[in-house]
C-alpha positions as CSV (number, residue, x, y, z in Angstrom):
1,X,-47.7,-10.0,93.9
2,X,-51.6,-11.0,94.1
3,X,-53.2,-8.3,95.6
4,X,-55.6,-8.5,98.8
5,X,-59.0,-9.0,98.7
6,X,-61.0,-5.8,98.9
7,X,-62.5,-5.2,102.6
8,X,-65.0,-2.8,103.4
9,X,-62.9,0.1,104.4
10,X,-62.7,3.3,102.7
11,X,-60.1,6.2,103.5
12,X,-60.4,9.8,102.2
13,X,-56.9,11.8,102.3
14,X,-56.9,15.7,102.1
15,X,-54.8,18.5,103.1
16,X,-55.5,19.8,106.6
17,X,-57.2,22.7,106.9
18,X,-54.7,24.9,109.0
19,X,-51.2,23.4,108.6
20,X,-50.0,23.9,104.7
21,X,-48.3,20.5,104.6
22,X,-50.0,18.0,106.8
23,X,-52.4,15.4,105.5
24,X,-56.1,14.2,107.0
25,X,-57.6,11.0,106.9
26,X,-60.8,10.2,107.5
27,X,-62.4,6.7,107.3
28,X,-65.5,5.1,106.8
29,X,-66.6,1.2,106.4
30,X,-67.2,-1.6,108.9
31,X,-63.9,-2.5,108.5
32,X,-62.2,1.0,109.3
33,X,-60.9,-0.2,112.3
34,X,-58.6,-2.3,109.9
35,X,-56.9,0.6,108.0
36,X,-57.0,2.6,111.4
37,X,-54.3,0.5,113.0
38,X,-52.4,0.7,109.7
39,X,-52.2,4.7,109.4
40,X,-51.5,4.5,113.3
41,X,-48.5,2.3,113.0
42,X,-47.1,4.5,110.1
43,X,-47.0,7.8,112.2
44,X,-50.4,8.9,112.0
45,X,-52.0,10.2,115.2
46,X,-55.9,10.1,116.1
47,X,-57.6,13.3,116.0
48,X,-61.0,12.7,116.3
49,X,-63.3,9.3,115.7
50,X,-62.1,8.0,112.8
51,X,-60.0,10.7,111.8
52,X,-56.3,10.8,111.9
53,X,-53.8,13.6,110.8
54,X,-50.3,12.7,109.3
55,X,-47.8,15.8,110.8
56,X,-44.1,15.7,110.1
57,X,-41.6,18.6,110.9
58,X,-40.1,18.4,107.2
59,X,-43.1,19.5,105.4
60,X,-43.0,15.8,103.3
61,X,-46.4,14.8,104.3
62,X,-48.1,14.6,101.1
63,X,-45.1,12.2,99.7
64,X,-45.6,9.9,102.6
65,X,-49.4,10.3,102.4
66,X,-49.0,8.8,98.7
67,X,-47.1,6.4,100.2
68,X,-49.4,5.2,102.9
69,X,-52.7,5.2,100.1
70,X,-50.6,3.2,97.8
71,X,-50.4,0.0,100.8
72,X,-53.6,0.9,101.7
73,X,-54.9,0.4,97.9
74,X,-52.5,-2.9,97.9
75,X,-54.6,-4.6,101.2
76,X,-57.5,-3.6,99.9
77,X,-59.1,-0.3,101.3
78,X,-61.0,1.8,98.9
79,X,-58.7,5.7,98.7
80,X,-59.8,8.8,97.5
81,X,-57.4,11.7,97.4
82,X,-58.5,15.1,96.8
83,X,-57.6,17.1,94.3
84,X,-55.6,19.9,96.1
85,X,-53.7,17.1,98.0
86,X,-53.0,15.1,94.6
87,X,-51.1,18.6,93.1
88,X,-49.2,18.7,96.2
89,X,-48.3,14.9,96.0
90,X,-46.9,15.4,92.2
91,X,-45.4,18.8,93.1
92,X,-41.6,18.7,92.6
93,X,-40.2,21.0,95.2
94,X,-37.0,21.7,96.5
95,X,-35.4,23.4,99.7
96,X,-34.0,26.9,99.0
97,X,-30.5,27.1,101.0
98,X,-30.0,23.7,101.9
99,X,-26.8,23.2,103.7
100,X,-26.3,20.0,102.0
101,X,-26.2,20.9,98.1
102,X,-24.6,17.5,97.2
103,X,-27.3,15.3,98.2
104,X,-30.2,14.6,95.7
105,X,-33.9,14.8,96.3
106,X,-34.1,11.6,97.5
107,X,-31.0,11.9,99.8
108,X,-32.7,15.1,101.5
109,X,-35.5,13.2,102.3
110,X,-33.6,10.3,103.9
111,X,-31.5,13.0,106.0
112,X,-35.0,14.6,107.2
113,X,-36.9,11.3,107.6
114,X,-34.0,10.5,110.0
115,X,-34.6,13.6,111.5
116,X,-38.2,12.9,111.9
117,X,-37.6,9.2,113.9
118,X,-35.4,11.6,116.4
119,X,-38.4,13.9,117.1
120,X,-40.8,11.4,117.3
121,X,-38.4,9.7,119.3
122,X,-38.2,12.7,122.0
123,X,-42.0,13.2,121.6
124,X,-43.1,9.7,122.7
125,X,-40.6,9.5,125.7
126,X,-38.7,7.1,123.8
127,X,-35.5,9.3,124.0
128,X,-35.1,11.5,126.9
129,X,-33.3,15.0,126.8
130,X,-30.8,15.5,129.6
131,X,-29.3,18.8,128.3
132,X,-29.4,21.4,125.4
133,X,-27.4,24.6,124.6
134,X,-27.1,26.8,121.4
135,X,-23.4,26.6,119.9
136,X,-23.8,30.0,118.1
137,X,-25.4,28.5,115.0
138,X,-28.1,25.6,115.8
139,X,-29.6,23.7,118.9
140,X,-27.6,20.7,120.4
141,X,-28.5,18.5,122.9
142,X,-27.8,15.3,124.8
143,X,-29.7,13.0,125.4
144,X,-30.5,8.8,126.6
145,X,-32.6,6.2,124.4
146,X,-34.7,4.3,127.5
147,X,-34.9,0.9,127.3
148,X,-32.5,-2.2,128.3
149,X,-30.0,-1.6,125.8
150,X,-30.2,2.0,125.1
151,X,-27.4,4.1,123.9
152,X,-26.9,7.7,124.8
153,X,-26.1,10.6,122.0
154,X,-25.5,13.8,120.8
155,X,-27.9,15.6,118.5
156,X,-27.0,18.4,116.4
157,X,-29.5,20.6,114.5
158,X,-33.2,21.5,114.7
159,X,-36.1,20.6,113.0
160,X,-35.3,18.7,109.6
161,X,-31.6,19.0,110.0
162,X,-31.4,17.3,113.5
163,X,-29.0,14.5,113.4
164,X,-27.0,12.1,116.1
165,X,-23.1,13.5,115.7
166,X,-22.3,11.0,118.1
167,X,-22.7,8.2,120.5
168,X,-21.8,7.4,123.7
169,X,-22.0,4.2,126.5
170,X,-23.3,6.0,129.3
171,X,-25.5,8.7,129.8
172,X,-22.7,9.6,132.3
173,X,-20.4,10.1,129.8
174,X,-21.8,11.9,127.4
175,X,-23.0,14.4,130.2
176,X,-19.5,14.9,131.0
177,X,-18.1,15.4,127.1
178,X,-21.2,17.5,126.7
179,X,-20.0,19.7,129.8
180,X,-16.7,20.3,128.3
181,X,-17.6,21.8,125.1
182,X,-21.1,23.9,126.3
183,X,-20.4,24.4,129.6
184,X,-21.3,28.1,129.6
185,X,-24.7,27.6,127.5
186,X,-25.7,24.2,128.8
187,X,-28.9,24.1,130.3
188,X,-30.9,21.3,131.5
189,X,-33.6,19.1,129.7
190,X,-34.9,19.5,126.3
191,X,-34.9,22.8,123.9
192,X,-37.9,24.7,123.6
193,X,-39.8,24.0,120.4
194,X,-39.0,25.9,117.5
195,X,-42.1,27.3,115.6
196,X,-42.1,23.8,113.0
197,X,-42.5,22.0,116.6
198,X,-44.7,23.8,117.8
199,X,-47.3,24.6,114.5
200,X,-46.9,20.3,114.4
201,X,-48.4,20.3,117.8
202,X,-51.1,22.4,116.8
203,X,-52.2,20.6,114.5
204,X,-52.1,17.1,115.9
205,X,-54.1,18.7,118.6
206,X,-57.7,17.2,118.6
207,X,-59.4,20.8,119.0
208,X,-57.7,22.0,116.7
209,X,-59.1,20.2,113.4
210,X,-62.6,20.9,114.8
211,X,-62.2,24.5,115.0
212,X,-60.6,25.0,112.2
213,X,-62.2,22.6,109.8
214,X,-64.0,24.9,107.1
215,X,-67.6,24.8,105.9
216,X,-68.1,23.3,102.4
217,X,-66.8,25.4,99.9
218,X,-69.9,25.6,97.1
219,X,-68.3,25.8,93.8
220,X,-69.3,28.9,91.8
221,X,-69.1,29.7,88.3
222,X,-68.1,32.4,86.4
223,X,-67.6,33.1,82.5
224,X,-64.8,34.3,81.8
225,X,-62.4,34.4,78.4
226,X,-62.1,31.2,76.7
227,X,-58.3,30.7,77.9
228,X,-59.3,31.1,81.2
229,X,-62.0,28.6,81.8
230,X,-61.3,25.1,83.4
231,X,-59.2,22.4,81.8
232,X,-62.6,20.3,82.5
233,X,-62.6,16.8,81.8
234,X,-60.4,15.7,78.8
235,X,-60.7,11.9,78.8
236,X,-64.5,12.8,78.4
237,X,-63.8,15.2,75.7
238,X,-62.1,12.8,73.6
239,X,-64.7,9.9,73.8
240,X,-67.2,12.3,72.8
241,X,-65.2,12.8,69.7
242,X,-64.6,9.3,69.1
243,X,-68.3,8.7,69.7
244,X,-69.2,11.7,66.8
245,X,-66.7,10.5,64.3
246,X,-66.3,6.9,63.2
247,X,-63.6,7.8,60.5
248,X,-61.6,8.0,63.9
249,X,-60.1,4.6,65.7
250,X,-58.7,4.7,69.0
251,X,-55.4,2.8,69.7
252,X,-54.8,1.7,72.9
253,X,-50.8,1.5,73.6
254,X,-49.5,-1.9,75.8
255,X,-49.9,1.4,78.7
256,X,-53.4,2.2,79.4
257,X,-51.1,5.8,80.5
258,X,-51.4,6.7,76.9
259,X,-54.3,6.4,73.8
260,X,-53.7,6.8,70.5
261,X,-56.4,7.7,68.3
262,X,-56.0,7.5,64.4
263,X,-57.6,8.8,61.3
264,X,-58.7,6.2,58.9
265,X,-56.6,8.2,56.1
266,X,-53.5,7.1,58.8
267,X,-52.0,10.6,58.2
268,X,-53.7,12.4,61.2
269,X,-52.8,11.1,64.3
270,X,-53.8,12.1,68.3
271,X,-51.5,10.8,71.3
272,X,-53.4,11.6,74.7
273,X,-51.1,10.9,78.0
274,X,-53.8,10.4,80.3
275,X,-53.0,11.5,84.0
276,X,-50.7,14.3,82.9
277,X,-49.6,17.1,85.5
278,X,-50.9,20.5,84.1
279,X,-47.7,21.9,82.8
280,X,-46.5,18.5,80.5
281,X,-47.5,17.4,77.5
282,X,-51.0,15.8,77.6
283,X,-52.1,16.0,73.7
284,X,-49.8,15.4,70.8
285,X,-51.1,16.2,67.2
286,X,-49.3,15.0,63.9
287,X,-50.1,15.1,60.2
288,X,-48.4,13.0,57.7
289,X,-48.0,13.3,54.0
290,X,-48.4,9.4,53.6
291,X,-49.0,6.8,56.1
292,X,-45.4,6.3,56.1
293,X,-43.4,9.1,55.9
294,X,-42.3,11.9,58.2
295,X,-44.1,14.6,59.7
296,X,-45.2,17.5,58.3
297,X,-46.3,19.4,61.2
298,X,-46.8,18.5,65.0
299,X,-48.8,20.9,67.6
300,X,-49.0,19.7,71.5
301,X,-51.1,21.1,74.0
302,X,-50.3,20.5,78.1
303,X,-52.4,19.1,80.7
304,X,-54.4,22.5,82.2
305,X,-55.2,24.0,78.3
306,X,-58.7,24.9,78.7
307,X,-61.5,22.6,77.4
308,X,-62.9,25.7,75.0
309,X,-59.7,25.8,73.3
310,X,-59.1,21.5,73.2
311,X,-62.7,21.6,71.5
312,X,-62.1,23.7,69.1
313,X,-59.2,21.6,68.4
314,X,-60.9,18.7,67.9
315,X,-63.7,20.5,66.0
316,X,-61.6,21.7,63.4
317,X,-59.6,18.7,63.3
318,X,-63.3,16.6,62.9
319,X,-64.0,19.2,59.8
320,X,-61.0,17.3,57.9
321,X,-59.9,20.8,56.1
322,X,-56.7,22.3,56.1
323,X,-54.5,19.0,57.4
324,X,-51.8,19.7,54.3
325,X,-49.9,22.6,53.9
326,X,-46.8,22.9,52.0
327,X,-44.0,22.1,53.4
328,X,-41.5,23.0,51.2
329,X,-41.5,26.8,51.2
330,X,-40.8,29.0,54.4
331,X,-44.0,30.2,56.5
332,X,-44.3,34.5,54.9
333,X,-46.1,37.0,56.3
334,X,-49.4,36.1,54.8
335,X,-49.2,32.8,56.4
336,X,-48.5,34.5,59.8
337,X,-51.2,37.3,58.9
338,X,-53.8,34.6,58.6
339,X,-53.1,32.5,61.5
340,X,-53.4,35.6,63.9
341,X,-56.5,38.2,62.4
342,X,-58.9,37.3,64.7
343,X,-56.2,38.9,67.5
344,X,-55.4,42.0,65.6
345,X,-59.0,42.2,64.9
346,X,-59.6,42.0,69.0
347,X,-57.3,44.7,69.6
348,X,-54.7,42.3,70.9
349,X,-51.1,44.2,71.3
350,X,-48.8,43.2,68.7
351,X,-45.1,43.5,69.2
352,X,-41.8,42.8,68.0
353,X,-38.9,41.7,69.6
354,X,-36.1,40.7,66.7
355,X,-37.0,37.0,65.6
356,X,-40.1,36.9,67.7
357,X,-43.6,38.8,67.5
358,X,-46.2,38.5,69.8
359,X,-49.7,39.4,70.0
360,X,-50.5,39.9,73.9
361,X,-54.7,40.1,75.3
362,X,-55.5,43.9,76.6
363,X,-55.5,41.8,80.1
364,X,-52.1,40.9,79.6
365,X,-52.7,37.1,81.2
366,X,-52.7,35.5,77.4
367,X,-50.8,35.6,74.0
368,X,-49.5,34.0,71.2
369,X,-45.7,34.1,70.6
370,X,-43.9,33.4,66.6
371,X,-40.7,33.2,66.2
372,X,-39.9,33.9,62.9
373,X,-36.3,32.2,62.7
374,X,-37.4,28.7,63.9
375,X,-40.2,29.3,60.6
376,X,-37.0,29.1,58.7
377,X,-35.5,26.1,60.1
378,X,-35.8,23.4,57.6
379,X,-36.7,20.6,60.7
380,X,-40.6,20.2,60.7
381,X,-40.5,19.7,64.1
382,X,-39.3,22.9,66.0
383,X,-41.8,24.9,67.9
384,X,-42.7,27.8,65.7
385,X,-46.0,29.0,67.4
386,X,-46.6,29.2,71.3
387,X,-49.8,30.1,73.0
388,X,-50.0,30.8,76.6
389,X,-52.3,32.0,79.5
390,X,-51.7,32.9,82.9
391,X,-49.8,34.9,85.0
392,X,-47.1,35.7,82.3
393,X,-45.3,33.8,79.6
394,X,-42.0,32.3,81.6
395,X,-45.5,31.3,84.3
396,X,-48.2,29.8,82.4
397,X,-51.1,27.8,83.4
398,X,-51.0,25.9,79.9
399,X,-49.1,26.1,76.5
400,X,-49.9,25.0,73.1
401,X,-46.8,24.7,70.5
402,X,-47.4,24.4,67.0
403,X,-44.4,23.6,64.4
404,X,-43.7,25.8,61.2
405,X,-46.4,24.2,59.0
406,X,-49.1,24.0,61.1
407,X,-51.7,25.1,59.1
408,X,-52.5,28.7,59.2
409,X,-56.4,27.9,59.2
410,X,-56.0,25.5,62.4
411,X,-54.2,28.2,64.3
412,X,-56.9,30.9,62.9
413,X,-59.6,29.0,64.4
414,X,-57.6,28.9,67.5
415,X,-57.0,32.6,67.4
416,X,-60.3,33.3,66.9
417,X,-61.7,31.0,69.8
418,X,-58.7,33.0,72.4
419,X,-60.1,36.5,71.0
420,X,-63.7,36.0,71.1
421,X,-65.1,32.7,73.0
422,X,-65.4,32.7,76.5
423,X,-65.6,29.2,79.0
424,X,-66.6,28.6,82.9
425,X,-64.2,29.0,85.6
426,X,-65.4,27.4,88.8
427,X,-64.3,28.9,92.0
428,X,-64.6,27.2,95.8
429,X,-62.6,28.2,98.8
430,X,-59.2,28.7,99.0
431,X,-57.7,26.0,101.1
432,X,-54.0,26.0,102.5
433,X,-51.0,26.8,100.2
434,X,-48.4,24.4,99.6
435,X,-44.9,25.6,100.0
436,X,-42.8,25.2,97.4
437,X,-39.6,26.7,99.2
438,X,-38.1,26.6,102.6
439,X,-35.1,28.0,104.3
440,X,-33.0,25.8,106.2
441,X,-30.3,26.7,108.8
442,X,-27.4,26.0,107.8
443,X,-25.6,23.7,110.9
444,X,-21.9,24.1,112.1
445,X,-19.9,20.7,112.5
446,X,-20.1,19.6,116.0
447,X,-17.4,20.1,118.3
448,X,-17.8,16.9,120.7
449,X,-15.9,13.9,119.8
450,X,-16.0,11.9,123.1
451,X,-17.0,8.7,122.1
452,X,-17.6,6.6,119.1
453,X,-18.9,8.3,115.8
454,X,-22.4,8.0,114.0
């Protein structure tokens, strides 16, 4: 598929600055007014001039958001996503107590996107509510689609969950088979908004955005330990490498996803996944005995480790000492003892814990972790040797591995750059969290059965 000719229109998505989920787009260009209609006809309402808010009662606006900048890329408008809205678009979450267990990610999302044409159905006066009642566990209602040839139904559920149990010929009818079963609860017109209607509203309210929208946040900086600085800019990292040492080649892959970069001996080797999520594998280091044969050791690094600790990497990797080690006796304690001094030396807490010993910051928010079986192992490629920061070790922000026979003087220089270098951490505002987990109701199978089923 060719794709369109680029038109001057440009579209900046964020997250909205009072509702967790929902998405803001503001454009710019002479040709705005092109991508304007677009964003309108996909369920995105006008806020202010030139700024339109995406709102859905199933919290999936940021995967629809990625949805709507990808055709916007593909007819040619310029899109910039922020960075906060760009972790919530590659976030994985999940519902917590979904009454539905069987379905699949994808599956849930069809059920609530169906759920999401129904409210925006009752919303723009497209269907019209004749009745609701409360059947002991969730909302129902009844209800008429206007129009020539509009059908009559029966919703069941609230919010994400609400579906059409059944359908009827007449708005008569289904009055009547509505009667039977909620007779005592049945009251007339539509439900009152539950608090996901309701904080929706709010936030497709014009006023709203105004009020609420924050200053600028000005980023400040702070030192702080080296495994707590910013991840920074690792793309530019390496090319500053490659620029410093020419006995280094880069490879590019048929992916541009992925460089490899190669030492001319052919026995060192880098792999960088570029756009990698912070906690997968961005950096992949191997050394080889010969051009040819297997590994000897292997040490990878994920997408948030700090920039401090990547350049020191790549320092002592550019030094061209300590690549061999030998591989064919188990890892003693003076190997261990001289891959971790500089900890002990910083007053890191050392521990043991049967096959693994750990050496844990006085802060507790870092450490390095060996296991002392997987030394052992006779595979080269196990993960011996695990560093960490953040909150604790099953929550980091980043991990290094290192296999068995990773040299004791690379993970030394490591040790010592955790232990006693420090790095910038930049700071800005705090905007809206992005919830990870949501409760759902769980719905009772509808009673009424007048009437052909959905």
């Amino acid at each position: 598929m060719t794709p369109a000719p680029p038109i001057d229109a440009h579209v900046r998505l964020d997250t909205h600055p009072t509702h967790p989920s929902a998405v803001i787009a503001v454009l710019t260009g002479s040709q705005a007014r092109i991508t304007h209609m677009g964003l309108e006809a996909a369920g995105w309402t006008v806020v202010a001039e030139n700024v339109l808010v995406l709102v859905r009662i199933d919290h999936e606006e940021p995967y629809w958001a990625k949805d709507a900048a990808t055709h916007l890329a593909a007819e040619g408008t310029s899109v910039e996503i922020s960075p906060r809205l760009q972790e919530a678009m590659d976030e994985e979450w999940t519902w917590a107590s979904y009454p539905m267990p069987w379905c699949t990610r994808s599956e849930i999302r069809e059920v609530s996107n169906e759920a999401q044409k129904i409210h925006d159905d009752i919303r723009h006066g497209q269907l019209l509510i004749h009745a609701h009642a409360h059947d002991g566990h969730t909302t129902v209602a009844v209800g008429t689609y206007l129009g020539r040839n509009g059908k009559s139904v029966y919703l069941h559920g609230e919010d994400h969950l609400r579906q059409i149990a059944d359908t009827f010929d007449s708005p008569a009818g289904a009055l009547v088979a509505f009667e039977k079963v909620h007779a005592a609860d049945m009251r007339p017109g539509p439900a009152p908004l539950t608090d996901t209607e309701r904080a929706a509203a709010e936030a497709r309210a014009p006023l709203a955005l105004t009020a609420a929208a924050p200053e600028p946040a000005r980023p400040e900086s702070e030192t702080v330990p080296a495994y707590a600085a910013d991840a920074g800019d690792h793309d530019a990292l390496l090319d500053a490498f490659l620029d410093t040492h020419g006995e280094w080649e880069r490879w590019r892959t048929w992916s541009d996803e992925t460089t490899h970069v190669i030492h001319e001996s052919q026995t060192l080797r880098i792999e960088r996944v570029h756009e990698t999520p912070a906690h997968e594998t961005a950096w992949t280091v191997a050394a080889y005995e010969t051009p040819v044969s297997d590994r000897m050791w292997v040490l990878t690094a994920t997408g948030a480790t700090p920039a401090p600790v990547l350049q020191e990497l790549l320092d002592h990797l550019a030094d061209g000492e300590g690549w061999d080690t030998a591989i064919g006796t188990p890892v003693d304690e003076k190997t261990v003892t001289a891959a971790t001094h500089p900890l002990s030396d910083a007053g890191w807490e050392h521990t043991v814990d049967g096959r693994w010993i750990r050496w844990t910051s006085p802060a507790g928010d870092a450490g390095v972790q060996f296991d002392a079986f997987t030394a052992q192992h006779p595979t080269q490629n196990l993960t011996a040797w695990t560093i960490w920061a953040g909150p604790d070790p099953d929550r980091p922000a980043w991990t290094l591995t290192a296999s068995p026979h990773t040299p004791s003087s690379l993970l030394a220089s490591l040790s010592e750059t955790l232990a006693h270098e420090t790095g910038t951490r930049h700071t800005t505002t705090a905007g809206p969290e992005r919830r990870t987990s949501l409760v759902a109701t769980p719905p009772t199978a509808p009673a009424v059965t007048a009437g052909p089923s959905r």
